[in-house]
PAPA-645265 format. One record per residue (C-alpha): residue number from 1; residue in three letters; x, y, z. Coordinates in Angstrom, 2 decimals, always signed. Example, Ala and Ser with C-alpha at 12.3 -4.5 7.8 and 13.67 -1.06 7.14 Angstrom:
! PAPA-645265
NODE   doba   vexgu        px        py        pz
NODE      1     Ala    +12.30     -4.50     +7.80
NODE      2     Ser    +13.67     -1.06     +7.14
! end
This chain:
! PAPA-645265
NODE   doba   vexgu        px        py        pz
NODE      1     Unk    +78.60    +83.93   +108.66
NODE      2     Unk    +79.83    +87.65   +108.48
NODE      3     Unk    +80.21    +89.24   +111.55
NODE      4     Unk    +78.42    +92.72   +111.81
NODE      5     Unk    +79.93    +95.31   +113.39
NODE      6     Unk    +80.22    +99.19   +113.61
NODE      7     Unk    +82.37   +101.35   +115.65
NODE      8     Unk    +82.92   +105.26   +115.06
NODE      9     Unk    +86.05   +106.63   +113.12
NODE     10     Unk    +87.88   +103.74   +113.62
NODE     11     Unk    +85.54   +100.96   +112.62
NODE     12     Unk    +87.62    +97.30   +112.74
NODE     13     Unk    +86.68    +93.80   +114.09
NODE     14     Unk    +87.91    +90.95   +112.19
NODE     15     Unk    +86.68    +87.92   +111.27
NODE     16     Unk    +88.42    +84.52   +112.02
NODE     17     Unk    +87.44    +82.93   +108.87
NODE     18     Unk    +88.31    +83.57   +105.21
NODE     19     Unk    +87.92    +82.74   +101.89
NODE     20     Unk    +90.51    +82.44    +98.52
NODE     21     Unk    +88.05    +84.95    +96.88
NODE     22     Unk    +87.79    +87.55    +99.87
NODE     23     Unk    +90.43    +87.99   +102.61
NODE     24     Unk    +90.19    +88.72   +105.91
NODE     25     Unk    +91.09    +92.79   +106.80
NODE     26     Unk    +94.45    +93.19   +107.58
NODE     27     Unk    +94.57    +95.53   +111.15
NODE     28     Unk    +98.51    +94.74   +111.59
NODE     29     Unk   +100.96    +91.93   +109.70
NODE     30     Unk   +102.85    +91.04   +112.95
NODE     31     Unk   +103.02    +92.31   +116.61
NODE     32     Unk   +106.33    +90.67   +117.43
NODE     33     Unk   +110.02    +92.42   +116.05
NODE     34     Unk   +112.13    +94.42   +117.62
NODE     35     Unk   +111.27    +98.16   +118.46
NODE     36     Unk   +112.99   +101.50   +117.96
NODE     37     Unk   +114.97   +102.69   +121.12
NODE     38     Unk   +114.66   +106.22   +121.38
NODE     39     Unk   +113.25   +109.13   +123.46
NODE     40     Unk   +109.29   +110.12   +122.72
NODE     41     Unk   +108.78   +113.20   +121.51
NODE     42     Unk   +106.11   +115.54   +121.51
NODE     43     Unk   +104.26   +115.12   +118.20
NODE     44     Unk   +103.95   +118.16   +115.62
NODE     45     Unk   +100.84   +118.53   +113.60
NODE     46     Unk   +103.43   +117.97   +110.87
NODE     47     Unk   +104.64   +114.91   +112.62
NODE     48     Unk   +100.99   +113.46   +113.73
NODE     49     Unk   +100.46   +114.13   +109.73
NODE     50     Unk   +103.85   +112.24   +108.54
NODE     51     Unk   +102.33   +108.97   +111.27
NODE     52     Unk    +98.81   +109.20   +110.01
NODE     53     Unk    +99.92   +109.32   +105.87
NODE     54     Unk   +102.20   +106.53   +106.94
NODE     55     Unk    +99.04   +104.33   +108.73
NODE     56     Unk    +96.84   +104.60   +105.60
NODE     57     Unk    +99.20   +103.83   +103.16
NODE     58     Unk   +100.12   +100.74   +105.00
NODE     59     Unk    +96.49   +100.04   +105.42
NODE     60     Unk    +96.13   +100.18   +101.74
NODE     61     Unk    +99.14    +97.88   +100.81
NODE     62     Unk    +98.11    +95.33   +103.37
NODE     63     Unk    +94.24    +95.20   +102.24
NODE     64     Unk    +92.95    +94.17    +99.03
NODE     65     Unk    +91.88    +98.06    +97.78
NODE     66     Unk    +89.42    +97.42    +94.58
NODE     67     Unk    +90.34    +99.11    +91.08
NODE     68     Unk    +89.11   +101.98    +89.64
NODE     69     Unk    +86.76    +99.50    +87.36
NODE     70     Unk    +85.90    +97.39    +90.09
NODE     71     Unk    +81.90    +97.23    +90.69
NODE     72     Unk    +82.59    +98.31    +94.53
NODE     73     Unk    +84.09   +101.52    +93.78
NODE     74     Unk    +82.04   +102.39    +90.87
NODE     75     Unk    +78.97   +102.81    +93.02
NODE     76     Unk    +80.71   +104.29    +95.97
NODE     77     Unk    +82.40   +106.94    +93.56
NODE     78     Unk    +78.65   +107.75    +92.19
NODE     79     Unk    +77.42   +107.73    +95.77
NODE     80     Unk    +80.01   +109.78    +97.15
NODE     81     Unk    +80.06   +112.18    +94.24
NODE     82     Unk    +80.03   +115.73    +95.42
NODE     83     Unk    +81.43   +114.66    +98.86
NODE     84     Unk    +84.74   +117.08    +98.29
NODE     85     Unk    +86.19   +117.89   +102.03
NODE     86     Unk    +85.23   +118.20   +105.37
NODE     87     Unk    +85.15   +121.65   +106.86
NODE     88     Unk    +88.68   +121.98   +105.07
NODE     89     Unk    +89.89   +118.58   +105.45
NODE     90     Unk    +90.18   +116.73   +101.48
NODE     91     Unk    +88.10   +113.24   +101.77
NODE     92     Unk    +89.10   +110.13    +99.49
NODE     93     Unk    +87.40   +106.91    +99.41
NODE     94     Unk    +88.42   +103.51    +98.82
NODE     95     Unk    +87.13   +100.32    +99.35
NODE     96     Unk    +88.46    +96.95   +100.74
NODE     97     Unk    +87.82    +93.60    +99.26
NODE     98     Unk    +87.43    +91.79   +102.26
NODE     99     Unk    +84.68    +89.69   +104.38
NODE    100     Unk    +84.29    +91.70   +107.23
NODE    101     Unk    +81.30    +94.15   +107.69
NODE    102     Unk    +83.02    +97.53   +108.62
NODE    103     Unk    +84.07   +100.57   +107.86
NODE    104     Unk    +86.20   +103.81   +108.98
NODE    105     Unk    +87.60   +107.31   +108.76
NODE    106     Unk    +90.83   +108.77   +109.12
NODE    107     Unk    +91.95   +112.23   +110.36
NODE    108     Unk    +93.59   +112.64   +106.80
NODE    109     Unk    +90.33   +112.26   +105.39
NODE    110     Unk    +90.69   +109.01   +104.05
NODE    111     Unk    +87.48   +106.85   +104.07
NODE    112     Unk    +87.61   +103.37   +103.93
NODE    113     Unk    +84.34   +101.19   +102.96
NODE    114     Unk    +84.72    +97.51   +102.95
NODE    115     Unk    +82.81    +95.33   +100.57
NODE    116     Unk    +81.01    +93.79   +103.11
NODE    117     Unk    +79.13    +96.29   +104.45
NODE    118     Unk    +78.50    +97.42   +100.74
NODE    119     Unk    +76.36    +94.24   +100.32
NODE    120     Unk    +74.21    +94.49   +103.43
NODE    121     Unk    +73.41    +98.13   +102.93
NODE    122     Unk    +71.55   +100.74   +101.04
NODE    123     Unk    +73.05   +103.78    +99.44
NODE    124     Unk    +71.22   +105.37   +101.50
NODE    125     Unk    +72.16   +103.82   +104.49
NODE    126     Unk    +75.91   +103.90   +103.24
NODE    127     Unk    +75.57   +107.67   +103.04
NODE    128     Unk    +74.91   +107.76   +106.58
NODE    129     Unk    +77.57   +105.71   +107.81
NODE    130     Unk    +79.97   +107.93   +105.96
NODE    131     Unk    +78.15   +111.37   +106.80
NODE    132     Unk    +78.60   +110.42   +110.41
NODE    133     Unk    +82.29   +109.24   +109.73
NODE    134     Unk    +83.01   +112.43   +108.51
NODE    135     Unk    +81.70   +114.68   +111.03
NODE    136     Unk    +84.29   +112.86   +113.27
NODE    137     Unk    +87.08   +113.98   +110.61
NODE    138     Unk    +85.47   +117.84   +110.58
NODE    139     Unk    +85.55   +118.19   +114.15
NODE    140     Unk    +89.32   +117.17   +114.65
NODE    141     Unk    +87.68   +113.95   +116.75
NODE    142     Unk    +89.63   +111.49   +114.38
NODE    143     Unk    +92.93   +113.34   +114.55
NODE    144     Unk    +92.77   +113.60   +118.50
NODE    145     Unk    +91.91   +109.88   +118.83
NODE    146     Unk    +95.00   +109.11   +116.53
NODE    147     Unk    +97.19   +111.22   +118.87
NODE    148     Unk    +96.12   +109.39   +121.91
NODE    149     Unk    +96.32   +106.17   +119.99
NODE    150     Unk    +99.75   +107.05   +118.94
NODE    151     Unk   +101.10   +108.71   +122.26
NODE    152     Unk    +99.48   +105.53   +124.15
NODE    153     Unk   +100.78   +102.52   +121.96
NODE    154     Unk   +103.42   +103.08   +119.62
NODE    155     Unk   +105.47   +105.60   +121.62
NODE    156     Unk   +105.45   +103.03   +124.38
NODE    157     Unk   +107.83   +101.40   +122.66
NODE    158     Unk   +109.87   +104.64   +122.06
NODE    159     Unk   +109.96   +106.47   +119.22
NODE    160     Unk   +111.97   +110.07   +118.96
NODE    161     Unk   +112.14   +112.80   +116.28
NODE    162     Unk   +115.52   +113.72   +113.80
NODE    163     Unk   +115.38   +117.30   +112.89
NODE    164     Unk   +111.58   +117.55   +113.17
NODE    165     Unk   +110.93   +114.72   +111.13
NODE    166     Unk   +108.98   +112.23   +112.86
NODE    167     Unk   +110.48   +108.74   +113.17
NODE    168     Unk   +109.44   +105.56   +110.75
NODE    169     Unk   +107.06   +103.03   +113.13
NODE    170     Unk   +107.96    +99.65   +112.81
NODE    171     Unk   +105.65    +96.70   +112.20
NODE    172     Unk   +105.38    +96.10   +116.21
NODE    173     Unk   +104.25    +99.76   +116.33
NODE    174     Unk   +101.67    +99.88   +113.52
NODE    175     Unk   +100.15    +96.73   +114.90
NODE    176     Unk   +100.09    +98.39   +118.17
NODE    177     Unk    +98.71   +101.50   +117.31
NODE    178     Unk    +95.43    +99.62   +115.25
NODE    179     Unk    +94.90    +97.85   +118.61
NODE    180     Unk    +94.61   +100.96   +120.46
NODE    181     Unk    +92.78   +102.65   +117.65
NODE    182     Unk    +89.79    +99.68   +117.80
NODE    183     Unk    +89.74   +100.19   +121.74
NODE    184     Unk    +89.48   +103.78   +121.22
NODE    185     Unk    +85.67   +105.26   +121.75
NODE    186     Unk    +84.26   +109.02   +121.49
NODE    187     Unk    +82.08   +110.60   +124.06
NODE    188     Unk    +78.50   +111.16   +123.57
NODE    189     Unk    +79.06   +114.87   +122.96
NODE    190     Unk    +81.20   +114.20   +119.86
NODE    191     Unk    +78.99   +110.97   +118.59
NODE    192     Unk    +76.22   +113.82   +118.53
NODE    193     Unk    +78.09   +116.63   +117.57
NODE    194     Unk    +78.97   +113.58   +114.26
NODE    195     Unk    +75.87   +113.29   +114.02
NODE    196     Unk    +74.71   +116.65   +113.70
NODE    197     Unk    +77.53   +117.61   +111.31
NODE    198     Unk    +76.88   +114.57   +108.86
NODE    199     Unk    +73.41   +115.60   +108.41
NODE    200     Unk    +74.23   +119.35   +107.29
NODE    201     Unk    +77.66   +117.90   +105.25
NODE    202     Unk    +75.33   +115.51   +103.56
NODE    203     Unk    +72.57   +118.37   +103.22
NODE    204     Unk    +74.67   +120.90   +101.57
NODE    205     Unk    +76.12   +118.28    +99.12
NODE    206     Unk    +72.47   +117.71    +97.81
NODE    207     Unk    +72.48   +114.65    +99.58
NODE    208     Unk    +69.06   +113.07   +101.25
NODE    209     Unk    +69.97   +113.92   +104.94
NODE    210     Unk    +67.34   +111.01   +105.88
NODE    211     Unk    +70.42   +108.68   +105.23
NODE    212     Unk    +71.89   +109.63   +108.79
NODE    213     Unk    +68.37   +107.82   +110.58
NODE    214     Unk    +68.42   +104.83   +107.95
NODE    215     Unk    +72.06   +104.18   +108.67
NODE    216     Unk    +71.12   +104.27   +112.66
NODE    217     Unk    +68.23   +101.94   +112.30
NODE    218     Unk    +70.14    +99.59   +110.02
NODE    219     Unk    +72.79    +99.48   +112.93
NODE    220     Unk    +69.85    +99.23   +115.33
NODE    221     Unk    +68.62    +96.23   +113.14
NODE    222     Unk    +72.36    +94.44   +113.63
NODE    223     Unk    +72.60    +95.45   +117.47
NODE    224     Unk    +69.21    +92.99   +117.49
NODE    225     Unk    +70.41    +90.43   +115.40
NODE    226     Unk    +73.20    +90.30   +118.04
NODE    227     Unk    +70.52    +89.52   +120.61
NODE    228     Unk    +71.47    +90.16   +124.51
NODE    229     Unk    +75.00    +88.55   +124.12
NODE    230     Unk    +76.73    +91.19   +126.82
NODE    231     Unk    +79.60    +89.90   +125.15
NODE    232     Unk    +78.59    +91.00   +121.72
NODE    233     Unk    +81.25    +93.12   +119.71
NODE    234     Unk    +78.15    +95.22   +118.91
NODE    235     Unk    +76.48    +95.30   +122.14
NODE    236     Unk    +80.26    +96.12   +123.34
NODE    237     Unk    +80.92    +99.43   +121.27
NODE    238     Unk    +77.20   +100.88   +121.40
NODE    239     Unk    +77.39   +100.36   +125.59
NODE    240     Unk    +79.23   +103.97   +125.28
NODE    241     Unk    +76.92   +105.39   +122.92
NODE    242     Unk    +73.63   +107.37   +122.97
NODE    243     Unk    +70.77   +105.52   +122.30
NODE    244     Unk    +70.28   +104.63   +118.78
NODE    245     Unk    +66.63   +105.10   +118.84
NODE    246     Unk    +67.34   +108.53   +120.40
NODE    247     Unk    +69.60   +108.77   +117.63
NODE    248     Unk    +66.88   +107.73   +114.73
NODE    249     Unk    +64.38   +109.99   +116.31
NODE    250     Unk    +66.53   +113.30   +116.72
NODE    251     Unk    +67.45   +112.63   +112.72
NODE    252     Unk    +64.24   +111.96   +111.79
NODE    253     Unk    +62.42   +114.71   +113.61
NODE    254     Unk    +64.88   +117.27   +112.01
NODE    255     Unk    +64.41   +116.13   +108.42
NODE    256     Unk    +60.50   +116.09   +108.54
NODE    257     Unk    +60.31   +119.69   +110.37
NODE    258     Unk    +62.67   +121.05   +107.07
NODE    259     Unk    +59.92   +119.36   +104.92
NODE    260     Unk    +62.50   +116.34   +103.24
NODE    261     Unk    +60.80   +113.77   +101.72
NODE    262     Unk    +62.21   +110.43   +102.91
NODE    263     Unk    +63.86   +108.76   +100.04
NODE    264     Unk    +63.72   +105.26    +98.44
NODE    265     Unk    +65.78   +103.25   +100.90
NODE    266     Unk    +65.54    +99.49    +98.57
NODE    267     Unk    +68.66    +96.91    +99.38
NODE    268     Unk    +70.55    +96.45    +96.41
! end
């Protein structure tokens, strides 16, 4: 059984199980191994940039990314057509071959999609996963979260700067810092604020804005599937969050007062 869950920016829970055809996502390839002795630093924006470049592209070698011909990324290229940068910030998706139903954002702008999550959802609803993603990326929410991930985690273990250039993290540290990056949450203010930005990014980019309220009831759909479990990952992460059905009515309310026609919303 996949496991369905959704967190903001920084959207990982993984599965126990696998299978030779899809792996399980890789969040860190060991905890253990010696760590770098050194003073912390204060982080640059140049440095934060040199740790967050270095995250993704270890993310990427240590997850199964699917080729440019792969079916995945053909129809998230066509449905993210158009989708150029955020307020500034360059986006680039990819997607991950791998069983677990997820998804996230990174203050570089890099979008990550797993295949997982393709197959349960709409475009539609897809959109407004990644609208919302986004708006966490335009208001500097992702990079701030990073910072505190990275100042609260890795740097425990020491890390120092040479000349302004921000020290290598080890495997300890990058395993560390996705741990502190899954427990990390956003405040209602800047889930809203997310919310309100994805609908205009999508908007202006002659997207269906009417994604953002399909995405929210399709999570609304999985937070019920997960029944009253208190100990549910879902029921866990959407504790600190306002109220999806707030959330699907606010959404909703705004598209029909502009006069958008709701859009065909059929699962693949």
């Amino acid at each position: 059984m996949k496991k369905l869950v959704m967190k903001c920016a920084m959207a990982v829970f993984c599965t126990a199980l696998a299978t030779p055809a899809m792996a399980q996502f890789n969040l860190k390839k060991a905890i253990g191994g010696a760590a770098k002795v050194a003073q912390a630093a204060t982080l640059s924006d140049a440095q934060m940039a040199a740790y967050v470049k270095e995250y993704i592209d270890w993310m990427d070698t240590h997850n199964k990314v699917c080729d440019a011909n792969d079916p995945y990324t053909i129809r998230l290229n066509k449905l993210t057509e158009g989708l150029k940068d955020a307020d500034g910030i360059p986006l680039n998706f990819k997607v991950y071959y791998v069983i677990d139903v997820n998804a996230f954002a990174c203050a570089d702008g890099s979008v990550r999609v797993f295949s997982s999550l393709m197959d349960i959802m709409t475009d539609e609803e897809l959109l407004g996963v990644i609208g919302h993603e986004v708006g966490h990326v335009a208001h500097r929410d992702s990079k701030k979260g990073f910072r505190t991930a990275l100042l609260t985690s890795a740097l425990k273990d020491g890390i120092s700067s040479s000349n302004g250039t921000a020290a290598a993290l080890t495997e300890s540290q990058l395993g560390s810092l996705g741990e502190a990056l899954v427990n990390s949450t956003y405040s209602q203010k800047q889930e809203k604020a997310a919310d309100d930005y994805g609908y205009e990014f999508l908007k202006k980019a002659g997207k269906n804005p009417w994604s953002m309220a399909y995405s929210f009831r399709r999570l609304k759909q999985m937070q019920e599937e997960a029944g009253a479990k208190k100990d549910s990952k879902i029921n866990q992460l959407f504790s600190t969050h306002p109220d999806l059905e707030m959330r699907i009515k606010r959404m909703e309310e705004r598209a029909t007062s502009e006069g958008i026609a709701k859009p065909e919303n059929t699962k693949k």
